[in-house]
C-alpha positions as a Markdown table, in Angstrom:
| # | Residue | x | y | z |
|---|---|---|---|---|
| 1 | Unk | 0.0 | 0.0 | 0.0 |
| 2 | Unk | 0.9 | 3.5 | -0.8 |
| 3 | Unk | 2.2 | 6.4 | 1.8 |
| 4 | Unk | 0.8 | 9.7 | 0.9 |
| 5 | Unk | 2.0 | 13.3 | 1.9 |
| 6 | Unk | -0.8 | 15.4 | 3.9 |
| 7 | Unk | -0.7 | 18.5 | 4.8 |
| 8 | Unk | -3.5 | 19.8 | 7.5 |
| 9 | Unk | -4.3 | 23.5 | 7.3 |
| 10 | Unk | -6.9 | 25.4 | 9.4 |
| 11 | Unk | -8.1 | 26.5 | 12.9 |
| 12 | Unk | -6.4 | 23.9 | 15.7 |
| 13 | Unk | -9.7 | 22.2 | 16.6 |
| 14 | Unk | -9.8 | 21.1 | 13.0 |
| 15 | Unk | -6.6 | 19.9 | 12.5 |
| 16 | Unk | -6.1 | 18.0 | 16.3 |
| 17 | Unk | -10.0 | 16.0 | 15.2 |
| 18 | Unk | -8.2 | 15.2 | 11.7 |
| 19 | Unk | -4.8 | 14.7 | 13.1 |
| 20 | Unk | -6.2 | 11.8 | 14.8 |
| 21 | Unk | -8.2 | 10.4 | 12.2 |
| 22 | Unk | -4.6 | 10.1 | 9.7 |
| 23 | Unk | -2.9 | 9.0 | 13.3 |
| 24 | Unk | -5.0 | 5.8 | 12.9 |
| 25 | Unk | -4.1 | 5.4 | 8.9 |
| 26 | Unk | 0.0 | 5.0 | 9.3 |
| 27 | Unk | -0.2 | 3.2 | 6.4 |
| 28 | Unk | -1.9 | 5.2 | 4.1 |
| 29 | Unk | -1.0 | 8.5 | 5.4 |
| 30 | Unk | 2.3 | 11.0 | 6.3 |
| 31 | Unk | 1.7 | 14.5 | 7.9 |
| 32 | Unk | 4.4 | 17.2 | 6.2 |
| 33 | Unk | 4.4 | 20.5 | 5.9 |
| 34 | Unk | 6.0 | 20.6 | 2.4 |
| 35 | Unk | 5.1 | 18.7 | -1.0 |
| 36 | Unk | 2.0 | 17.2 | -0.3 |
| 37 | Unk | -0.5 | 15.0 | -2.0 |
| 38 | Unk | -3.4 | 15.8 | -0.5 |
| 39 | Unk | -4.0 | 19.0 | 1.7 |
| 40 | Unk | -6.5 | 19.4 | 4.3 |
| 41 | Unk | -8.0 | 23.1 | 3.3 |
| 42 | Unk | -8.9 | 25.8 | 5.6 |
| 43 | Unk | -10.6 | 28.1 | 2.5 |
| 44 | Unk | -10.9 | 27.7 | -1.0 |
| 45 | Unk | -7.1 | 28.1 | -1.7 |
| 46 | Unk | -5.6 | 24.7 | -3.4 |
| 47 | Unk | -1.9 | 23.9 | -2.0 |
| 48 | Unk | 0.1 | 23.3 | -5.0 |
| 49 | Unk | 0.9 | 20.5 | -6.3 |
| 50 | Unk | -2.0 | 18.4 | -3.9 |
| 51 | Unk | -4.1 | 16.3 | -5.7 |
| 52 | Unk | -7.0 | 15.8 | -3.4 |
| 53 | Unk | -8.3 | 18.3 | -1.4 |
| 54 | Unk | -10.2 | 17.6 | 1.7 |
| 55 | Unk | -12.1 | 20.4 | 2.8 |
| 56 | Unk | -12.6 | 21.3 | 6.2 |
| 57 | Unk | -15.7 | 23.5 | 6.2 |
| 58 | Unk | -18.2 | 21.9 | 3.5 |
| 59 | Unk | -19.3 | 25.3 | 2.6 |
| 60 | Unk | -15.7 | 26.1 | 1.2 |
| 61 | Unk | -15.3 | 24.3 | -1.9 |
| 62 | Unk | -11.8 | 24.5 | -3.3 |
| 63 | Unk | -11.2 | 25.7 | -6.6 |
| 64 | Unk | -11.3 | 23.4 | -9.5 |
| 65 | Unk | -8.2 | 21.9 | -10.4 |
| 66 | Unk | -8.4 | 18.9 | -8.3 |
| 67 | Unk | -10.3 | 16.8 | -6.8 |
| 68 | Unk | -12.2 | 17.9 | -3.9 |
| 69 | Unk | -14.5 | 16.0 | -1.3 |
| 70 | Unk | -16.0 | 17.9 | 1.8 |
| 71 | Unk | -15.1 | 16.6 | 5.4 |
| 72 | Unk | -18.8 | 16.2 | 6.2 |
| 73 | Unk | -20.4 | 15.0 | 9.8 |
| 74 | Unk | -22.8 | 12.6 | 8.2 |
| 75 | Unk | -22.8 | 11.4 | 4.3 |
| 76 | Unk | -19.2 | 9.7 | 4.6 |
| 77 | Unk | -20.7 | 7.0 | 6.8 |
| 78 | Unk | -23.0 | 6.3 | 4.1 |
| 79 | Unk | -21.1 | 6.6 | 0.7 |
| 80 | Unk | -18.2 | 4.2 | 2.7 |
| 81 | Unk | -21.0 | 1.6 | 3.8 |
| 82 | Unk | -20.9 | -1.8 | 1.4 |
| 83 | Unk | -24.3 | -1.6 | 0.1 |
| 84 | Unk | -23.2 | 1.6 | -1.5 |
| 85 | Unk | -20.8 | 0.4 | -4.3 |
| 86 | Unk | -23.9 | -2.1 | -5.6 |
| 87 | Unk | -26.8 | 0.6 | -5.2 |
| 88 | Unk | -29.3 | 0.5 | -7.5 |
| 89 | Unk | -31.3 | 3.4 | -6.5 |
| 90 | Unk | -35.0 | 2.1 | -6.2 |
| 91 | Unk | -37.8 | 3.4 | -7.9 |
| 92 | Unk | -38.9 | 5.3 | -5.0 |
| 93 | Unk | -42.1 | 7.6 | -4.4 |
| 94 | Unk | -41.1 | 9.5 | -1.4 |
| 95 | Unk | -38.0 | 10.5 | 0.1 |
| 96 | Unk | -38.4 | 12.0 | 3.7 |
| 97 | Unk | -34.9 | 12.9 | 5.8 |
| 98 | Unk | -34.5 | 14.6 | 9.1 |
| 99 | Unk | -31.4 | 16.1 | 10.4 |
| 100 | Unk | -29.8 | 18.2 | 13.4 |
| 101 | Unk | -28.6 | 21.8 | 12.9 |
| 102 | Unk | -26.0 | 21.6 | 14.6 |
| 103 | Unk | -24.1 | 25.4 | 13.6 |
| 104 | Unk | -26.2 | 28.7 | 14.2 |
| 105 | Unk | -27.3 | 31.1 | 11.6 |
| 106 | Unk | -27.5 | 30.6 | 7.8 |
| 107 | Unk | -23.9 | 28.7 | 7.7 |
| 108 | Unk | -25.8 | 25.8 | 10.2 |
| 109 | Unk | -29.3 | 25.6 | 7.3 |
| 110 | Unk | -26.7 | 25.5 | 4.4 |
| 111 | Unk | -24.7 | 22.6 | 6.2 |
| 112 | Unk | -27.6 | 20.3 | 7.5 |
| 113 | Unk | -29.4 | 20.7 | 4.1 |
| 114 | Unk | -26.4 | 20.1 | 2.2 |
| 115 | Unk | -25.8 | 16.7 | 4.2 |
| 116 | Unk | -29.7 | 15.7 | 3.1 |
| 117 | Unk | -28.6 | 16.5 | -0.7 |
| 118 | Unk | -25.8 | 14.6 | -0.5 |
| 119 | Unk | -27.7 | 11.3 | 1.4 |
| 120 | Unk | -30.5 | 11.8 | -1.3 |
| 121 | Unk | -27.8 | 11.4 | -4.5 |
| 122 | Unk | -26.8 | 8.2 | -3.3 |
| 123 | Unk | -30.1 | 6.6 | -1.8 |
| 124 | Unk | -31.9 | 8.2 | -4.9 |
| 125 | Unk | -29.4 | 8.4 | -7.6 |
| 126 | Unk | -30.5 | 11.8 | -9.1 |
| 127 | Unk | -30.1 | 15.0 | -8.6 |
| 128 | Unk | -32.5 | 16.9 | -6.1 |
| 129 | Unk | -33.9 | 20.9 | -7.3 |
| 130 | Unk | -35.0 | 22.6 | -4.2 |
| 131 | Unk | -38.8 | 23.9 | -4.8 |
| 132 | Unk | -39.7 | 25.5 | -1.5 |
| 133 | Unk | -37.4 | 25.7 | 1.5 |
| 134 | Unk | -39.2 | 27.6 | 5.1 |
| 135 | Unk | -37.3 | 28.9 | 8.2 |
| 136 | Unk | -38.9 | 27.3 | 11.5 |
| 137 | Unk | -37.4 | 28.2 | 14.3 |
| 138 | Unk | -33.8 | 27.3 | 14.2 |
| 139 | Unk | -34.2 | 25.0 | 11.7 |
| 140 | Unk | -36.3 | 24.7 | 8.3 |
| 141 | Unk | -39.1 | 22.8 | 6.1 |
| 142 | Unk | -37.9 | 22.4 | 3.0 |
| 143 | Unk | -39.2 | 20.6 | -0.5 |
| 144 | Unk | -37.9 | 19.1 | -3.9 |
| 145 | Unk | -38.3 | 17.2 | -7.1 |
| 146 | Unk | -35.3 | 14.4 | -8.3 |
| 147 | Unk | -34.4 | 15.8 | -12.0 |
| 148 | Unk | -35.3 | 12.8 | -14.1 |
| 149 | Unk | -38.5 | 11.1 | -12.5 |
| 150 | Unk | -41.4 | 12.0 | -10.2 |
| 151 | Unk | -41.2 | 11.3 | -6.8 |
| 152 | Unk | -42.1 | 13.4 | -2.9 |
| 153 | Unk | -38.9 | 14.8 | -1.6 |
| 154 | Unk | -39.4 | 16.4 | 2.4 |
| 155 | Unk | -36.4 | 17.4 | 3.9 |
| 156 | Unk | -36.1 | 18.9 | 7.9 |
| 157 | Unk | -33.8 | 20.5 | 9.9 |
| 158 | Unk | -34.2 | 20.3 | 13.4 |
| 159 | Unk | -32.2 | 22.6 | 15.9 |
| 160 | Unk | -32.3 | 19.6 | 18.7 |
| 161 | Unk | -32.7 | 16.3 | 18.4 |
| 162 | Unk | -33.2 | 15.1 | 22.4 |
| 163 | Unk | -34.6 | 12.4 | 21.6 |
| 164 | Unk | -34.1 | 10.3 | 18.3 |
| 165 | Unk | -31.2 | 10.0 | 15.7 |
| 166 | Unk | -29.4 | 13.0 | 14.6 |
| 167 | Unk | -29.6 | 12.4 | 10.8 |
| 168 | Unk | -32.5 | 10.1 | 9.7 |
| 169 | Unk | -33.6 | 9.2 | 5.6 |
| 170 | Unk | -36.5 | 7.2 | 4.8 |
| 171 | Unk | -37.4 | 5.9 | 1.2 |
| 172 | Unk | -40.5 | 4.1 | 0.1 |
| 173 | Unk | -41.7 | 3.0 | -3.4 |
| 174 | Unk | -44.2 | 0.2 | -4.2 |
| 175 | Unk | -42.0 | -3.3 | -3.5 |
| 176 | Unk | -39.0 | -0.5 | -1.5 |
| 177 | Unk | -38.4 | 0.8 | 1.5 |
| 178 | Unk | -35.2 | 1.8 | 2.8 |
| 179 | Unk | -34.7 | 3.4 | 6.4 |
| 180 | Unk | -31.3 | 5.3 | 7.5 |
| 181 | Unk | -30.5 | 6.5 | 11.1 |
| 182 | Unk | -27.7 | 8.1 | 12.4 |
| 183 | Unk | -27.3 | 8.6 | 16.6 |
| 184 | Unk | -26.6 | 11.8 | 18.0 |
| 185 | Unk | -23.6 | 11.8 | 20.0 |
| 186 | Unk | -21.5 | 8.4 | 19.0 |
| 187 | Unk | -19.4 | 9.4 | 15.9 |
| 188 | Unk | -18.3 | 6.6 | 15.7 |
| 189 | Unk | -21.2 | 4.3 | 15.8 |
| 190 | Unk | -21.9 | 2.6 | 12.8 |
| 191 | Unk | -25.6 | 4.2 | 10.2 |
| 192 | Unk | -28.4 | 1.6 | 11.1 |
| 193 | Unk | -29.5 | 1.4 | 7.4 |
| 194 | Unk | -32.5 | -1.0 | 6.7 |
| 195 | Unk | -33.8 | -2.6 | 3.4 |
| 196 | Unk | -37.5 | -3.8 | 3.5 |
| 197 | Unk | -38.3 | -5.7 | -0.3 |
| 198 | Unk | -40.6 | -8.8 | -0.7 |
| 199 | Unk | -37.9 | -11.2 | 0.4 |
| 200 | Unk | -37.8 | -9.6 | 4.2 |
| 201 | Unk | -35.7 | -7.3 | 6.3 |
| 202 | Unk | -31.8 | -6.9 | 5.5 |
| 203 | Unk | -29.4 | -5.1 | 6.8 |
| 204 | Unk | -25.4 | -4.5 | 5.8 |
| 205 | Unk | -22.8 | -5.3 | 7.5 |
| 206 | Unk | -21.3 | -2.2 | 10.2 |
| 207 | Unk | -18.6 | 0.3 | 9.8 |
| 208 | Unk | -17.2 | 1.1 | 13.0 |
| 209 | Unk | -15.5 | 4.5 | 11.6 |
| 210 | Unk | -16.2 | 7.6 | 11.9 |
| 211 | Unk | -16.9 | 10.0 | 9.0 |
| 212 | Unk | -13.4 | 11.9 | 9.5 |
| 213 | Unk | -11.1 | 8.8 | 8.9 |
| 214 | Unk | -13.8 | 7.5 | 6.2 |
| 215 | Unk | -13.3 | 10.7 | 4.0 |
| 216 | Unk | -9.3 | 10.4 | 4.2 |
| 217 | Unk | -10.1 | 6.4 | 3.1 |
| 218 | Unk | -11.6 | 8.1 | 0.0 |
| 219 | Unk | -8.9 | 10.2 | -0.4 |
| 220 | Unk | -6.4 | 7.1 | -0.3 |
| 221 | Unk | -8.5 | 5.1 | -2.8 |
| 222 | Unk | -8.4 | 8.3 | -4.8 |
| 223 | Unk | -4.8 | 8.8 | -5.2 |
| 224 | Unk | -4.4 | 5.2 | -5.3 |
| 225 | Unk | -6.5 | 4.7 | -8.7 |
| 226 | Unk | -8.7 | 2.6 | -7.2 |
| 227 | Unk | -12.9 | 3.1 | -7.2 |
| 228 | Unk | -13.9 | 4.8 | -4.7 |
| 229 | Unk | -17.6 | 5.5 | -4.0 |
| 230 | Unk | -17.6 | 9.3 | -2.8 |
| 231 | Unk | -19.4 | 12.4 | -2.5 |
| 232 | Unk | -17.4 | 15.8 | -3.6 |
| 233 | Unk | -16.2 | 17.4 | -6.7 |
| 234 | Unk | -19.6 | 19.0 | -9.7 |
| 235 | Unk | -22.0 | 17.1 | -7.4 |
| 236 | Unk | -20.9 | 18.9 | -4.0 |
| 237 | Unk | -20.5 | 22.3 | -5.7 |
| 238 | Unk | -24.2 | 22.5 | -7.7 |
| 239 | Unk | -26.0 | 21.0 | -4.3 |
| 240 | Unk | -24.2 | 23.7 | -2.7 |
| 241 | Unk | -25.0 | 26.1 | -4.8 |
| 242 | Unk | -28.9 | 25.5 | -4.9 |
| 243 | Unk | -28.8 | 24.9 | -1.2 |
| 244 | Unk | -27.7 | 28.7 | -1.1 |
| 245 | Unk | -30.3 | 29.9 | -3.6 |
| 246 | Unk | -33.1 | 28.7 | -1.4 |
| 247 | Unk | -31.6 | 29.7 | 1.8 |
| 248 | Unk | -30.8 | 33.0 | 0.5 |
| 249 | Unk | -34.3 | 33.4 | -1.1 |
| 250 | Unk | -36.1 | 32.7 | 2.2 |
C-alpha cells in the first residue's frame, strides 16, 4: 500500500480532530508541511501540487483543479457503507430525511441541508432541485423534485434532536423501503441502514469509523487509482450552490 503526503491546514480544533483520524491510517497516510498529495483546506485556496483536497468547512469548496470531497459529519458513513458500491437506486415515491442543525445562523441551514442533498444522491441516484425551503425556528421545512422522474422529496432541519437520531432518511416506493438513522452523540457508531423488499428485512454489514477517517479512506482510494464511492467534486458544488439559492431566497 501507498504512503501519501498530507498537509493539515486550518483552525487547531480542525486539524487535532483530523490529526487523529490520519494517526489511525499510518499506512496510508504521512503528515508534512511541504510537497503534499493531498492537503487538508482551511478556505478555497488549493496547495500546489496536492491532488485531493479535503475540505474542512463543507461550505468552502476549493477551486477546481483537483479533486475535492468535503469533510462532512454525516454522508461519509454512508457513501463508505458496502451496500453503496452495488446501489441501485429504487424506484422510490417519497423521500423523507431529518437532520440536526448543529451550527447557528444561515452557515448551520446550508450545512444540514447540504448533508440531506448529499444522502438523497446516493439513496436516490439523481439529482435533487430545491422547490420550497421555510425557516422554522432554528431549523427549516424544506421541499424538492429528483431531476429525471417523479417522486415526494421532504427534507427537515431540526435545531435539537433530544430524543431520536441525529440524521434520519426514509425511502419508500411500491416493492422498497429503505430506512437510514444516524445517533446523536456516537461518531463513531456505525448508520443503522434497513432494506425492507418482498424477500424480508436486510441489513449490511457495520462500519465502525467515523466519518473523518472515512473521507481520508476516500482520499487514499483516490490517489491510489482505485474506485472509490464518494461524494465531492460537480456534485458537491451544484447541491451547494442550490442549497444557497433557497436559503438566500427565504
Amino acid at each position: 500500500m501507498k504512503r501519501y503526503r498530507v498537509r493539515l491546514d486550518g483552525a487547531s480544533e480542525t486539524t487535532v480532530r483530523h490529526r487523529a483520524a490520519l494517526a489511525s491510517l499510518p499506512e496510508h497516510f504521512e503528515i508534512v508541511e511541504n510537497g503534499p498529495d493531498a492537503v487538508l483546506a482551511s478556505g478555497t485556496a488549493v496547495e500546489a501540487g496536492a491532488a485531493v483536497v479535503v475540505a474542512a468547512d463543507p461550505l468552502a469548496i476549493a477551486k477546481p483543479g483537483t479533486v475535492a470531497l468535503p469533510a462532512m459529519q454525516f454522508a461519509p458513513r454512508l457513501f463508505a457503507e458496502p451496500f453503496a458500491k452495488s446501489l441501485k437506486p429504487a424506484s422510490c415515491l417519497l423521500y423523507d430525511s431529518l437532520v440536526r442543525v448543529d451550527r447557528s445562523g444561515t452557515d448551520g441551514l446550508r450545512a444540514a441541508l447540504l448533508e440531506q442533498l448529499a444522502a438523497l444522491r446516493l439513496i436516490a441516484g439523481e439529482t435533487i432541485r430545491l422547490t420550497r425551503f421555510v425557516r422554522v425556528g432554528g431549523g427549516y421545512l424544506a421541499e424538492g423534485a429528483l431531476s429525471g422522474r417523479s417522486a415526494m422529496v421532504a427534507l427537515t432541519g431540526v435545531a435539537s434532536t433530544s430524543s431520536g437520531p441525529a440524521f434520519a432518511l426514509r425511502a419508500a416506493g411500491l416493492d422498497r423501503r429503505v430506512e437510514i438513522e444516524i445517533d446523536e452523540e456516537a461518531t463513531a457508531r456505525p448508520a443503522r441502514i434497513s432494506t425492507f423488499d418482498i424477500d424480508g428485512a436486510s441489513q449490511p454489514p457495520l462500519i465502525h469509523q467515523n466519518s473523518d477517517r472515512l473521507t481520508w479512506v476516500a482520499a487514499h482510494a483516490i490517489l491510489s487509482g482505485e474506485p472509490a464511492v464518494f461524494y465531492g467534486g460537480d456534485a458537491w458544488r451544484n447541491d451547494l450552490a442550490e442549497v444557497s439559492r433557497v436559503v438566500a431566497q427565504s
